[in-house]
N, CA, C and O atoms as CSV, one atom per row, in Angstrom:
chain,resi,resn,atom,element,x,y,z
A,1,UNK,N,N,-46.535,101.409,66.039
A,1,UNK,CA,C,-47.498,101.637,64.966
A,1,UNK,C,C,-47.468,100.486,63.975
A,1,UNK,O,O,-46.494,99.782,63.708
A,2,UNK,N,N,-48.611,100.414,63.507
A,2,UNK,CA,C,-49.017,99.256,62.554
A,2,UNK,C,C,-49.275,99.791,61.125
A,2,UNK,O,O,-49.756,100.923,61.063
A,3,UNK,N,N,-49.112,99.370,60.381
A,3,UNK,CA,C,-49.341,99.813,59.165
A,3,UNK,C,C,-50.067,99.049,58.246
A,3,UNK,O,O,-49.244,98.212,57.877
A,4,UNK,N,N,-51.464,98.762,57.460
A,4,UNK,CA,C,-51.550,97.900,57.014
A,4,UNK,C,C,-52.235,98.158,54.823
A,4,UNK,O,O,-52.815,99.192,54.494
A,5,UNK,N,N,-52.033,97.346,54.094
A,5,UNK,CA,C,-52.382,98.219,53.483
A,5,UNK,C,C,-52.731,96.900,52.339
A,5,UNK,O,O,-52.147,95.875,51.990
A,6,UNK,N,N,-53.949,97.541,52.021
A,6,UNK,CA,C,-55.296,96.300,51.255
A,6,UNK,C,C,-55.040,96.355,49.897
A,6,UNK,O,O,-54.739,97.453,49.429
A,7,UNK,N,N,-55.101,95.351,49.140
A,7,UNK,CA,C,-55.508,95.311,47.542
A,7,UNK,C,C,-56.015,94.686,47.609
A,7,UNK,O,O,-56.235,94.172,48.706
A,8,UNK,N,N,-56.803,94.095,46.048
A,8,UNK,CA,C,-57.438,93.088,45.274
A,8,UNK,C,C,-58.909,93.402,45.413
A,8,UNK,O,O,-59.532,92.341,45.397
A,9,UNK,N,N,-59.523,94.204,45.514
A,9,UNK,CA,C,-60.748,94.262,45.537
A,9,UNK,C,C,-60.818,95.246,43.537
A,9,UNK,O,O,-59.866,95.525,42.808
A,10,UNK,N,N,-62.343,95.484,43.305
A,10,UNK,CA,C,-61.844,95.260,42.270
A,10,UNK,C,C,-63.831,95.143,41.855
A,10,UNK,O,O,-64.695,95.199,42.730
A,11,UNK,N,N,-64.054,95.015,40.675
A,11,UNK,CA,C,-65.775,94.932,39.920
A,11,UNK,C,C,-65.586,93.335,39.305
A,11,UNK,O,O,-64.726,92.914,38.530
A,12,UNK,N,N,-66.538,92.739,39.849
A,12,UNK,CA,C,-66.698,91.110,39.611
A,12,UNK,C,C,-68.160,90.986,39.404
A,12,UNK,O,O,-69.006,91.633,40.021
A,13,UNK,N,N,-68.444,89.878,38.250
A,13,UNK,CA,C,-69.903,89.666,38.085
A,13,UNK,C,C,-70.538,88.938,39.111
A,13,UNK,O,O,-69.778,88.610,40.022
A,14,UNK,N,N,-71.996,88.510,39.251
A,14,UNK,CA,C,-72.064,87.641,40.484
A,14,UNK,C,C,-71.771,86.195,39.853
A,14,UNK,O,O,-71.919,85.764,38.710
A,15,UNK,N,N,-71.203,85.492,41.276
A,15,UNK,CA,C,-70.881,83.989,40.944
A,15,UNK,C,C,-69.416,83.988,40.534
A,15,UNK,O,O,-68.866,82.948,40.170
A,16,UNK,N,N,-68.923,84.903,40.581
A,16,UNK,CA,C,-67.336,85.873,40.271
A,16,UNK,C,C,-66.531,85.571,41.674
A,16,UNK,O,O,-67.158,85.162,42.651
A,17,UNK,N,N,-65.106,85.795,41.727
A,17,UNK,CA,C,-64.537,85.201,43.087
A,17,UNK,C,C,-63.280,86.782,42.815
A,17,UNK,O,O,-62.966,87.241,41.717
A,18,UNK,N,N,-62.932,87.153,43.824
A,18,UNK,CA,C,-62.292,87.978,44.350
A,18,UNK,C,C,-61.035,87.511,45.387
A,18,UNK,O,O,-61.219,86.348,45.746
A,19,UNK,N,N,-60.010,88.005,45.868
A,19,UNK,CA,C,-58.456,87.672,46.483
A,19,UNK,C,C,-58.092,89.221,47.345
A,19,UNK,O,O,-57.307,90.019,46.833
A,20,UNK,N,N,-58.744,89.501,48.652
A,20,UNK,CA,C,-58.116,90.385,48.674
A,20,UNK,C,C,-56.710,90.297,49.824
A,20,UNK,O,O,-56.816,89.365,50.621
A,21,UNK,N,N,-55.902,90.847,49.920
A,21,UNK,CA,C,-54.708,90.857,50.430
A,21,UNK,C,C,-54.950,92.239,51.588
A,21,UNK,O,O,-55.519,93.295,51.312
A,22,UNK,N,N,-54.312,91.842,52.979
A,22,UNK,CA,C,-53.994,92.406,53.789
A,22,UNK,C,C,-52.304,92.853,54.334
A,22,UNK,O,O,-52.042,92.337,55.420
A,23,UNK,N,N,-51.512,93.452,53.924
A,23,UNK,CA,C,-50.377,93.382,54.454
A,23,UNK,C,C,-49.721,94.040,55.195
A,23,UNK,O,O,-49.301,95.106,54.744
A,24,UNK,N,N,-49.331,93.616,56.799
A,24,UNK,CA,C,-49.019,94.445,57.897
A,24,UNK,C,C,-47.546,94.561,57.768
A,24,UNK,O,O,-47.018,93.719,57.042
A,25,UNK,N,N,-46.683,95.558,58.406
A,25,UNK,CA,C,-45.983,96.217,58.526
A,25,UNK,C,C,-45.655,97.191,59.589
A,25,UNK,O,O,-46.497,98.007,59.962
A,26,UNK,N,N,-44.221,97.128,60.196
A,26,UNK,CA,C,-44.296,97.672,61.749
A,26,UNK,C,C,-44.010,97.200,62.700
A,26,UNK,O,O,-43.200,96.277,62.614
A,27,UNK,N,N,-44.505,97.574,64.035
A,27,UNK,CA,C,-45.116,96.941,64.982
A,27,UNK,C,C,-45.566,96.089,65.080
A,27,UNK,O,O,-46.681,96.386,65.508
A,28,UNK,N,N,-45.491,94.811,64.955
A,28,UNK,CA,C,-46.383,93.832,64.257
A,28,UNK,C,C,-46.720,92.635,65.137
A,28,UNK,O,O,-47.659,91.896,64.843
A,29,UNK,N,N,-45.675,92.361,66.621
A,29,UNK,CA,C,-45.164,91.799,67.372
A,29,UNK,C,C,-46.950,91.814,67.875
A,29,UNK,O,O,-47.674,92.763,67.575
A,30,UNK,N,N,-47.373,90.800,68.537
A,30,UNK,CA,C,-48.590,90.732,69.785
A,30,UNK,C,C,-49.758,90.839,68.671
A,30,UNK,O,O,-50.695,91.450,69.184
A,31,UNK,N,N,-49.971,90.574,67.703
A,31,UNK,CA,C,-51.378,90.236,66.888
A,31,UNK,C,C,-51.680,89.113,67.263
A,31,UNK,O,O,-50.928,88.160,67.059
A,32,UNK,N,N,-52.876,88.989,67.907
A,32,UNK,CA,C,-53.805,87.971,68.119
A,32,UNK,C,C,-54.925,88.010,67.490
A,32,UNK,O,O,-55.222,86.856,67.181
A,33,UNK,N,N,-55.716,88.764,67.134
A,33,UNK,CA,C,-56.550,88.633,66.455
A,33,UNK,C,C,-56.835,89.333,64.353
A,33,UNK,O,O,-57.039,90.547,64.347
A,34,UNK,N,N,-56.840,89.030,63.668
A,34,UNK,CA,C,-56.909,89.621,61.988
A,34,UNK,C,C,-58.305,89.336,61.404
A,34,UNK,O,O,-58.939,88.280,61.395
A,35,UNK,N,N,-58.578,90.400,60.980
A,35,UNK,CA,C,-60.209,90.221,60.431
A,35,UNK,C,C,-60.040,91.097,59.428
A,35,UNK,O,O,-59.133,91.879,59.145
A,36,UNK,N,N,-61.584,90.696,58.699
A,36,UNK,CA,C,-62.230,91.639,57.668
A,36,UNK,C,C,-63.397,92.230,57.840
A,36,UNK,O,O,-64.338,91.578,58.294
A,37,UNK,N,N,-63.503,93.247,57.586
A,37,UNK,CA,C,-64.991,93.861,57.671
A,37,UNK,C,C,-65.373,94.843,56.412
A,37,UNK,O,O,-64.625,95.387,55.600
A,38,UNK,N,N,-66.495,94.868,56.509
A,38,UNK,CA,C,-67.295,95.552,55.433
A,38,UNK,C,C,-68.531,96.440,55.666
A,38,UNK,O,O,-69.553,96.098,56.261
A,39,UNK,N,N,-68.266,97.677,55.083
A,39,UNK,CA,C,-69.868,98.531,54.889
A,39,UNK,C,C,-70.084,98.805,53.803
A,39,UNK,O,O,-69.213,99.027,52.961
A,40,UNK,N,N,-71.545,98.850,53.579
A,40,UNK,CA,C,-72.165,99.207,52.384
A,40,UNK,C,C,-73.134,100.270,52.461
A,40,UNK,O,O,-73.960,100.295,53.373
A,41,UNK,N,N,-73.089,101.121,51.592
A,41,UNK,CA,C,-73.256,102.285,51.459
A,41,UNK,C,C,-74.221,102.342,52.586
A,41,UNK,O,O,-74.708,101.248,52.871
A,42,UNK,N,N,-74.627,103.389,53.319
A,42,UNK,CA,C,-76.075,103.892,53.995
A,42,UNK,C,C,-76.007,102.482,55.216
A,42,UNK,O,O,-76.943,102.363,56.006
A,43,UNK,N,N,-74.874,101.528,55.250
A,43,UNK,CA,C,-75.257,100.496,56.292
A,43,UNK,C,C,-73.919,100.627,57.620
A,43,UNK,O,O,-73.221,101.639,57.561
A,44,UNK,N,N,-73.680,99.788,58.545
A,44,UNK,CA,C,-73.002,99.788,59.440
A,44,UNK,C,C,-71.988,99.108,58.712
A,44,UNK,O,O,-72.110,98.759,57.538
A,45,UNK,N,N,-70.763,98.885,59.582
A,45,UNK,CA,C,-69.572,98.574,59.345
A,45,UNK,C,C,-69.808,97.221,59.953
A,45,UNK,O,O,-70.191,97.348,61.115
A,46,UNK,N,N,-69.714,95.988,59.576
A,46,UNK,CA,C,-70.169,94.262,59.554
A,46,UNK,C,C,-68.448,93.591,59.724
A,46,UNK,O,O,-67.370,93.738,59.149
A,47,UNK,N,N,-68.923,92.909,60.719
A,47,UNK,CA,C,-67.536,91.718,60.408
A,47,UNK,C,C,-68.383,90.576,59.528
A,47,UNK,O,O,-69.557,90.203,59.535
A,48,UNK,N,N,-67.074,90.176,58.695
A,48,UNK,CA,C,-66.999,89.177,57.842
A,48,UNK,C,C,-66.265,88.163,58.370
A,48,UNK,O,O,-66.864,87.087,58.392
A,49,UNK,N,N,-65.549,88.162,58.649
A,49,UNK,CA,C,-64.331,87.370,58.804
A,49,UNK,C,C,-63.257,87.508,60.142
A,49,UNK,O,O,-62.728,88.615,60.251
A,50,UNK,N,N,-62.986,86.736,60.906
A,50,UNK,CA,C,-61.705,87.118,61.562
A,50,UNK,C,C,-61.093,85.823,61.911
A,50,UNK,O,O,-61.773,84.884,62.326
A,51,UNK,N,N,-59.797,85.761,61.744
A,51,UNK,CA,C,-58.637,84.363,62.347
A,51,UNK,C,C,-58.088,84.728,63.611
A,51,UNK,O,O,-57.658,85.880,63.545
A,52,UNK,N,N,-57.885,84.086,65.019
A,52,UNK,CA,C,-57.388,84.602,65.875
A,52,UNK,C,C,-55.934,84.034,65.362
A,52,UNK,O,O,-55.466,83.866,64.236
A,53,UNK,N,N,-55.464,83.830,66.594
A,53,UNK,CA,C,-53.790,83.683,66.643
A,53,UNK,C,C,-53.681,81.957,66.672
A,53,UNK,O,O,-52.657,81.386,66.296
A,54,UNK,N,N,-54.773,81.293,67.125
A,54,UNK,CA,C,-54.446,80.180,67.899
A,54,UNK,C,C,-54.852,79.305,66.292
A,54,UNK,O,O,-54.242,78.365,65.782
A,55,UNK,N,N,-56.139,80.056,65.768
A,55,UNK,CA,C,-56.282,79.526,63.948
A,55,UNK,C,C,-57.773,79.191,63.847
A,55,UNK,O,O,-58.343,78.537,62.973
A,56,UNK,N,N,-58.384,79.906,65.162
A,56,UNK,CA,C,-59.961,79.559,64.888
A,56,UNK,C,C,-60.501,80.606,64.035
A,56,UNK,O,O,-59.950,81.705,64.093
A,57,UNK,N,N,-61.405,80.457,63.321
A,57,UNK,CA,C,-62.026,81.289,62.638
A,57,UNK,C,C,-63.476,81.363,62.416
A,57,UNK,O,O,-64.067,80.351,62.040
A,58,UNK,N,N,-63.988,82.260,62.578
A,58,UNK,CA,C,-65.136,83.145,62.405
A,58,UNK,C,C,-65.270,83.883,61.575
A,58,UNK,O,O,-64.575,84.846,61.252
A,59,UNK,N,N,-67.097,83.089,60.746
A,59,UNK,CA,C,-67.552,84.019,59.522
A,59,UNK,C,C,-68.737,84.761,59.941
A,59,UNK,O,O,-69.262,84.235,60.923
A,60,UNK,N,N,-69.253,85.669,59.579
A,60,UNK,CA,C,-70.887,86.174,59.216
A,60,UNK,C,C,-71.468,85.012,58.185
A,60,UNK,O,O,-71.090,84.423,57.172
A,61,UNK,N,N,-72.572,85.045,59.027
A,61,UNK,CA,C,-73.975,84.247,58.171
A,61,UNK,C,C,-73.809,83.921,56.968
A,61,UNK,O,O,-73.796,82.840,56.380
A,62,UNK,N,N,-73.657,85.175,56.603
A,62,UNK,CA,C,-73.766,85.747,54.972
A,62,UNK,C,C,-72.813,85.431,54.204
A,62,UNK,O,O,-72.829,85.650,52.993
A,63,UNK,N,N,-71.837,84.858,54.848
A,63,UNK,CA,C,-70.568,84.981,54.058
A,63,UNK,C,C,-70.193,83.060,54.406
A,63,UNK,O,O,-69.445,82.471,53.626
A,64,UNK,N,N,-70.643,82.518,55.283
A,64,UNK,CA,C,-70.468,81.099,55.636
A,64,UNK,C,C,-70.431,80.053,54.359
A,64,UNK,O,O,-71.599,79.812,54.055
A,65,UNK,N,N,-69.647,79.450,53.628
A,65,UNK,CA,C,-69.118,78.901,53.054
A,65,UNK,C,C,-68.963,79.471,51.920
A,65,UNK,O,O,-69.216,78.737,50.964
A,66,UNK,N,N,-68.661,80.440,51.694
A,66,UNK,CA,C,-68.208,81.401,50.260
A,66,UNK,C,C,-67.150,81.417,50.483
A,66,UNK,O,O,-66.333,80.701,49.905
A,67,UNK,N,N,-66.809,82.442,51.604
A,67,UNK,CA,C,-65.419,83.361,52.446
A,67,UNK,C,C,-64.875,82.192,52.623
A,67,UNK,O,O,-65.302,81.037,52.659
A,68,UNK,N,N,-63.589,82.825,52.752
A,68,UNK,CA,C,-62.117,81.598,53.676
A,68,UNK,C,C,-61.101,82.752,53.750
A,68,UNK,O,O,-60.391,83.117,52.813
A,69,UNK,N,N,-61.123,83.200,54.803
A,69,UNK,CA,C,-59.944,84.087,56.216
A,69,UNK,C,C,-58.803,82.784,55.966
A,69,UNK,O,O,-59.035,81.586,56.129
A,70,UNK,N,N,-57.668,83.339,55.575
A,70,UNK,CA,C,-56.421,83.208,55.991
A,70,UNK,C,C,-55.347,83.901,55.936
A,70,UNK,O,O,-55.431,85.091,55.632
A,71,UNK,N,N,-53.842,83.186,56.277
A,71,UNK,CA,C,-52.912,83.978,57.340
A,71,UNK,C,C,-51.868,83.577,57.070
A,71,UNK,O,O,-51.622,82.472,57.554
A,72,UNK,N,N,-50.577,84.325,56.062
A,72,UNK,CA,C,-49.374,84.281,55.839
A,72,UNK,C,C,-49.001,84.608,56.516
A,72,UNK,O,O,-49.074,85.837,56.535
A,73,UNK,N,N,-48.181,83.906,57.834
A,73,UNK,CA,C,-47.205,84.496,58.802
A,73,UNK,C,C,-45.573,85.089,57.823
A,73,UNK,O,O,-45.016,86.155,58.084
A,74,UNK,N,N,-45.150,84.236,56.876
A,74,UNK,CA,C,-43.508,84.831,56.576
A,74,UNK,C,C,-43.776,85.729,55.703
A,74,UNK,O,O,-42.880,86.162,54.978
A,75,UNK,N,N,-44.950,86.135,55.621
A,75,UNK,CA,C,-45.512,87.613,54.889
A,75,UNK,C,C,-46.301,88.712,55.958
A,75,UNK,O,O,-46.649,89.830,55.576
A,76,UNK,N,N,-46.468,88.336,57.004
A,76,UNK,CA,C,-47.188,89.092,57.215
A,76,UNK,C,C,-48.449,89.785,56.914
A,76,UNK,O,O,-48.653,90.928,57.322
A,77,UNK,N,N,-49.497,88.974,56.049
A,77,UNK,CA,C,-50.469,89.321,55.383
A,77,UNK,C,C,-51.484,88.052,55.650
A,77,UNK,O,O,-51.213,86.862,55.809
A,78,UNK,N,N,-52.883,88.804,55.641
A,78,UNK,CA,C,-53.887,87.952,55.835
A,78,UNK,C,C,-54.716,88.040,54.572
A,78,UNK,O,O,-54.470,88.981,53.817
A,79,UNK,N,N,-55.453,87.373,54.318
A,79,UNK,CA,C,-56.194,87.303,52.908
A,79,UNK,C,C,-57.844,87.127,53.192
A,79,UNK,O,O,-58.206,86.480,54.174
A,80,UNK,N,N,-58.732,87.682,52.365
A,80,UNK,CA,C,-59.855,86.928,52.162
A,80,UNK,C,C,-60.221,86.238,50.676
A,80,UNK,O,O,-60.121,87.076,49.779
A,81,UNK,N,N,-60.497,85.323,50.352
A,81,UNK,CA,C,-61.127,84.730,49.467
A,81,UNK,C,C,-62.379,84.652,49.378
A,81,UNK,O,O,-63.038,83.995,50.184
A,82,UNK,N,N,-62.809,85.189,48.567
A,82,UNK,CA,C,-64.384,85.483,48.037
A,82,UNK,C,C,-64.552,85.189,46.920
A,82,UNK,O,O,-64.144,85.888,45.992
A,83,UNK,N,N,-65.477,83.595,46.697
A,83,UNK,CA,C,-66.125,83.211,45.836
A,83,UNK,C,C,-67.843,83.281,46.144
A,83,UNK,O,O,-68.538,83.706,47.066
A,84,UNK,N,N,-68.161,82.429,44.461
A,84,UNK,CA,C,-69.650,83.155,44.568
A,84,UNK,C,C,-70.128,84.263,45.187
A,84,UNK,O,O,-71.192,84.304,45.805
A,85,UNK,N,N,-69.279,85.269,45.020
A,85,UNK,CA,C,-69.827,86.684,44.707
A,85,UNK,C,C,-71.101,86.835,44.311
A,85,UNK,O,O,-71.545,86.312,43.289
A,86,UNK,N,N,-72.047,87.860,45.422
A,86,UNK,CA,C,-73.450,88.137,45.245
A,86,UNK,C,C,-73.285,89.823,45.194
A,86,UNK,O,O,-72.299,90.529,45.403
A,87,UNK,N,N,-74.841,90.199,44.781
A,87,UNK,CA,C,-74.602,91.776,44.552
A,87,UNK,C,C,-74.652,92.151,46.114
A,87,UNK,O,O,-74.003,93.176,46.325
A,88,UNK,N,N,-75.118,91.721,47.027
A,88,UNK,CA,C,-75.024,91.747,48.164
A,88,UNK,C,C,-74.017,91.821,49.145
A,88,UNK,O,O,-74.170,92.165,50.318
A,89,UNK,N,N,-72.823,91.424,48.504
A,89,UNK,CA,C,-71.267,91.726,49.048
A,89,UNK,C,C,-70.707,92.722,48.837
A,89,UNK,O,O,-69.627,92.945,49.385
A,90,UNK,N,N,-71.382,93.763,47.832
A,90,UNK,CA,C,-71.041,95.331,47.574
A,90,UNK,C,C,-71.141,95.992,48.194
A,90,UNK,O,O,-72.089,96.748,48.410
A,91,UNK,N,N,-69.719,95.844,48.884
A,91,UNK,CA,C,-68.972,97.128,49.505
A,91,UNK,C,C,-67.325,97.506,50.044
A,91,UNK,O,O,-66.424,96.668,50.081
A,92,UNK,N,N,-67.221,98.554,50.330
A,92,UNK,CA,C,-65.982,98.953,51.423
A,92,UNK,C,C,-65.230,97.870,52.151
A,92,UNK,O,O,-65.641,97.513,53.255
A,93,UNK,N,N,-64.267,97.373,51.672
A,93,UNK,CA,C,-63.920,96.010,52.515
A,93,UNK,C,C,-62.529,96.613,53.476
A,93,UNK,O,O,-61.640,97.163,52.827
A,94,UNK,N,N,-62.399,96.530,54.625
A,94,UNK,CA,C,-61.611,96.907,55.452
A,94,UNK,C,C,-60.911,95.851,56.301
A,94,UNK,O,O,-61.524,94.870,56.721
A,95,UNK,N,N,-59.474,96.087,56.574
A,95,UNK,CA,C,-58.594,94.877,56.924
A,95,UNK,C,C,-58.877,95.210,58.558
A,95,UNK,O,O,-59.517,96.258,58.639
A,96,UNK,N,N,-58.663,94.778,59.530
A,96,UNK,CA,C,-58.453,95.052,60.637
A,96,UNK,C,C,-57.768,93.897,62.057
A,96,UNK,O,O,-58.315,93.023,62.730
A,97,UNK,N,N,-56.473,94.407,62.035
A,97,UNK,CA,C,-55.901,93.731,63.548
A,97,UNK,C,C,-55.841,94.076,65.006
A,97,UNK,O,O,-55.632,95.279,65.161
A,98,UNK,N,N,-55.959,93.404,66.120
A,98,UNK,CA,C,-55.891,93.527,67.045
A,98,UNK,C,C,-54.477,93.022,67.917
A,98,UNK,O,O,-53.953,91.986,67.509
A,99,UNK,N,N,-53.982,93.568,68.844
A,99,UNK,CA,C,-52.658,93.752,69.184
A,99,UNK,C,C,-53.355,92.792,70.643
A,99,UNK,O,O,-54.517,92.878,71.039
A,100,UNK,N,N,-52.319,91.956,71.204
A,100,UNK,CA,C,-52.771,91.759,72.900
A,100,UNK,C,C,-52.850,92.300,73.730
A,100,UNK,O,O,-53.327,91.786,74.742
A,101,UNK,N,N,-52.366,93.775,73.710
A,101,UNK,CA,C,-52.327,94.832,74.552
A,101,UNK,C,C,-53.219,96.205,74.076
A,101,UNK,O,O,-52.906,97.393,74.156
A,102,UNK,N,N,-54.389,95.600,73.579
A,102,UNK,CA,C,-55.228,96.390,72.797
A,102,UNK,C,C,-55.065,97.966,71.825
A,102,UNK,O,O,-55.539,99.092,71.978
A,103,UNK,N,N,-54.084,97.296,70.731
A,103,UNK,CA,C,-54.266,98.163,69.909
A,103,UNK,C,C,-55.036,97.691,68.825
A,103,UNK,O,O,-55.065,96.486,68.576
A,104,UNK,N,N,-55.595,98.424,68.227
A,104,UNK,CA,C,-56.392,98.741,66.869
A,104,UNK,C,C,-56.341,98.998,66.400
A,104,UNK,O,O,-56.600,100.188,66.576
A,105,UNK,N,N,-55.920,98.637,64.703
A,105,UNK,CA,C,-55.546,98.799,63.558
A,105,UNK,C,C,-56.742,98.394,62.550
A,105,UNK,O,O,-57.523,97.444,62.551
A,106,UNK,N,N,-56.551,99.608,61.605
A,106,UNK,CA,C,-57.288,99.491,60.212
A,106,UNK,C,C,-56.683,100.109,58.937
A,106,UNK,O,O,-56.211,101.235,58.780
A,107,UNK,N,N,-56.850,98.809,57.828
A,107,UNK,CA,C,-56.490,99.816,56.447
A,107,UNK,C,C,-57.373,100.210,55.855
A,107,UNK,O,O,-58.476,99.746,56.142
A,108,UNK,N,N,-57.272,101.235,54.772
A,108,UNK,CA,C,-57.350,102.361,54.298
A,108,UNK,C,C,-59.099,101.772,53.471
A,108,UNK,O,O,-60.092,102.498,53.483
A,109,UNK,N,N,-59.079,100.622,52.957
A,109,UNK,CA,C,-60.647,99.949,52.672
A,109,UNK,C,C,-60.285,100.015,51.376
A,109,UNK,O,O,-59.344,100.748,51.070
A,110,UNK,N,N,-60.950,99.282,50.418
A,110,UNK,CA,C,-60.596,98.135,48.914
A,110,UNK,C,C,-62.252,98.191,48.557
A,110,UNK,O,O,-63.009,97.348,49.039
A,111,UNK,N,N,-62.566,98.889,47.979
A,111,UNK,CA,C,-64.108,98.772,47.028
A,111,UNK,C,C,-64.269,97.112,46.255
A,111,UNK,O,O,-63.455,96.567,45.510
A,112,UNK,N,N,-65.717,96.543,46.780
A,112,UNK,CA,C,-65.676,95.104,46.136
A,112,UNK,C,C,-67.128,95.657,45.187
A,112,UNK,O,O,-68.045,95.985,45.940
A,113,UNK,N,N,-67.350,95.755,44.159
A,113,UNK,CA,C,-68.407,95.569,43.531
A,113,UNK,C,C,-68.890,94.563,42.701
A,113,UNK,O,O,-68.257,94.384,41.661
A,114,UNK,N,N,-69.756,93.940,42.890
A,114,UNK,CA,C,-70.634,92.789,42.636
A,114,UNK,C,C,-71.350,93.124,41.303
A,114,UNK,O,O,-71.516,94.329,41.488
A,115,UNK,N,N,-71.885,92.873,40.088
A,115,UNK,CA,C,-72.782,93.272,39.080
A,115,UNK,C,C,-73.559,92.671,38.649
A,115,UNK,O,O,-73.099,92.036,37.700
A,116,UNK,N,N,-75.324,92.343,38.932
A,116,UNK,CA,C,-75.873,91.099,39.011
A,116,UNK,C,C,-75.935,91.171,37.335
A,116,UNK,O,O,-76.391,90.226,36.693
């Protein structure tokens, strides 16, 4: 079992920058893949962000040079950085890892609100 568990989200104006923290615990051995995702109210659950193991990374559209996905290995924690904050980034932000032997992990989700 994996355990993972989110802060730093938080009410930011737009053009405002945000830090949120991912930190795993556990089982932790065989992560290859760490991402972020997000829903907003009445919408689907969106990837934002994910770092594999090897250090490539992948953004959404929407988020392409704002966001920056990274990855404390002697912590065990992955981060997103979110600058220029739009009201459009308001929502549910959720950590999520993938194991090589396909497990699936998610934390508990970090409210980001934007205020134009």
């Amino acid at each position: 079992q994996v355990q993972l568990v989110e802060s730093g989200g938080g009410l930011v104006q737009a053009g405002g920058s945000l830090r949120l923290s991912c930190a795993a615990s556990g089982s932790i051995d065989g992560i290859n893949i760490m991402g972020w995702y997000r829903q907003a109210p009445g919408k689907q659950r969106e990837l934002v962000a994910r770092l594999l193991s090897g250090g490539t990374t992948t953004y959404a559209d929407s988020v392409k040079g704002r966001f920056t996905i990274s990855r404390d290995n002697t912590k065990n924690t992955v981060y997103l950085q979110m600058n220029s904050l739009k009201p459009e980034d308001t929502a549910v932000y959720y950590c999520n890892i993938k194991q090589i032997w396909g497990m699936d992990y998610w934390g508990q989700g970090t409210q980001v609100t934007v205020s134009s």
